[in-house]
C-alpha positions as CSV (number, residue, x, y, z in Angstrom):
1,X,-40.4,4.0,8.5
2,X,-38.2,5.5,6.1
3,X,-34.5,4.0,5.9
4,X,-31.2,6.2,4.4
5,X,-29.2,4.0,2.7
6,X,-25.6,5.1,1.1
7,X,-26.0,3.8,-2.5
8,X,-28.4,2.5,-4.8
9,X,-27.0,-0.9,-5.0
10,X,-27.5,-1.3,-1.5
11,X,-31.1,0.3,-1.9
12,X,-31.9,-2.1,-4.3
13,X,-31.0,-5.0,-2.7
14,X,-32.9,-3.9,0.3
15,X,-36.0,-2.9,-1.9
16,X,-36.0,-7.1,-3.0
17,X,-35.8,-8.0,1.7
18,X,-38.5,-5.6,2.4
19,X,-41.3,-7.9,3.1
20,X,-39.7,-10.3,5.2
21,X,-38.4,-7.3,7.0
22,X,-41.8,-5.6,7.4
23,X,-42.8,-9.2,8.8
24,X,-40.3,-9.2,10.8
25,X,-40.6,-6.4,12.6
26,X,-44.1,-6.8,12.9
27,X,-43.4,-9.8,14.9
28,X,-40.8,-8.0,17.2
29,X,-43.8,-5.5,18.5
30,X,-43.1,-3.0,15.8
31,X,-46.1,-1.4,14.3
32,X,-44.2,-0.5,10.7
33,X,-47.2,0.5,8.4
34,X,-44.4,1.0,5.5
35,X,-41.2,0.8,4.8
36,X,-39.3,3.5,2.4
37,X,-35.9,3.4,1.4
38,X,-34.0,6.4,0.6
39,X,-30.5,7.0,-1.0
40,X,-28.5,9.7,1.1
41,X,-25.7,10.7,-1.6
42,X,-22.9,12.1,0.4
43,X,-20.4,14.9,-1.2
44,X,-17.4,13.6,-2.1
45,X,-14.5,16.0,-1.3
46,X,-11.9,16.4,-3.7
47,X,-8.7,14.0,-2.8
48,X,-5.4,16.4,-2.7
49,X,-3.0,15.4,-4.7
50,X,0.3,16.3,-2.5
51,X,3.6,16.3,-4.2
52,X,6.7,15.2,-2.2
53,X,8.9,17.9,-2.0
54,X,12.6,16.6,-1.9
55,X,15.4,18.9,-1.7
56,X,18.4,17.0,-3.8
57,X,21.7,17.8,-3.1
58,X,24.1,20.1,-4.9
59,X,26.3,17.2,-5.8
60,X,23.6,15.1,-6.8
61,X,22.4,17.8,-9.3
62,X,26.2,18.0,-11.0
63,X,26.3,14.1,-11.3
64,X,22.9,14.1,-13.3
65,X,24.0,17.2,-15.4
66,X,27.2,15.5,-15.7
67,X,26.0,12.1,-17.3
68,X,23.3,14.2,-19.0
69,X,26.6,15.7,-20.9
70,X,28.4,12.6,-21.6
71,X,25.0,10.9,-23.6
72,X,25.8,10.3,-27.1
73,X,23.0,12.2,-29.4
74,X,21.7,8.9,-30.1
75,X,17.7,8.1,-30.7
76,X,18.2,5.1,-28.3
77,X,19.3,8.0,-25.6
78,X,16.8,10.4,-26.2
79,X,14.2,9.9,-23.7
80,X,16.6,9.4,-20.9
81,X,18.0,13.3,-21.7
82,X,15.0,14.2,-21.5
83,X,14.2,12.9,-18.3
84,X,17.3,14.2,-17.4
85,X,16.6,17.5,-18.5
86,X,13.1,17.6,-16.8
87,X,14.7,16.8,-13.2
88,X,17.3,19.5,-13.7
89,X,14.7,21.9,-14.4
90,X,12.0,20.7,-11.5
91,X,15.2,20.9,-9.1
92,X,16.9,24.2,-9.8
């Protein structure tokens, strides 16, 4: 009897129950000579990453390049122009 199992963990683990299942089935009317466990790897398909596209309004665009203006050229407000300037460019 050969048994597909769908990890080696799980093969393991059945590998340490084979004898009382052997028994067990010889018990149940089963005539089981041997027992083999096989691992049956499945592919694993790439996961898709999908981006959300989201259309933001005219207005919306003005008010960030607006308050992307007014920053002071501060250190403390770099990264937030930055982000700033990043959206503007993914959105125009």
């Amino acid at each position: 009897m050969t048994i597909g199992v769908p990890n080696a963990a799980l093969a393991a683990k059945l590998k340490q129950q084979l004898p009382k299942l052997q028994e067990s089935l010889l018990q149940r009317g089963w005539q089981v000579n041997a027992i083999r466990i096989k691992v049956q790897v499945r592919k694993i398909g790439e996961k898709t990453i999908r981006q959300k596209e989201i259309e933001m309004p005219n207005k919306a665009l003005s008010a960030f390049e607006e308050l992307r203006n007014s920053l002071d050229k501060s250190p403390g407000n770099q990264a937030l122009t930055e982000a700033l300037n990043n959206l503007l460019k993914r959105h125009r």
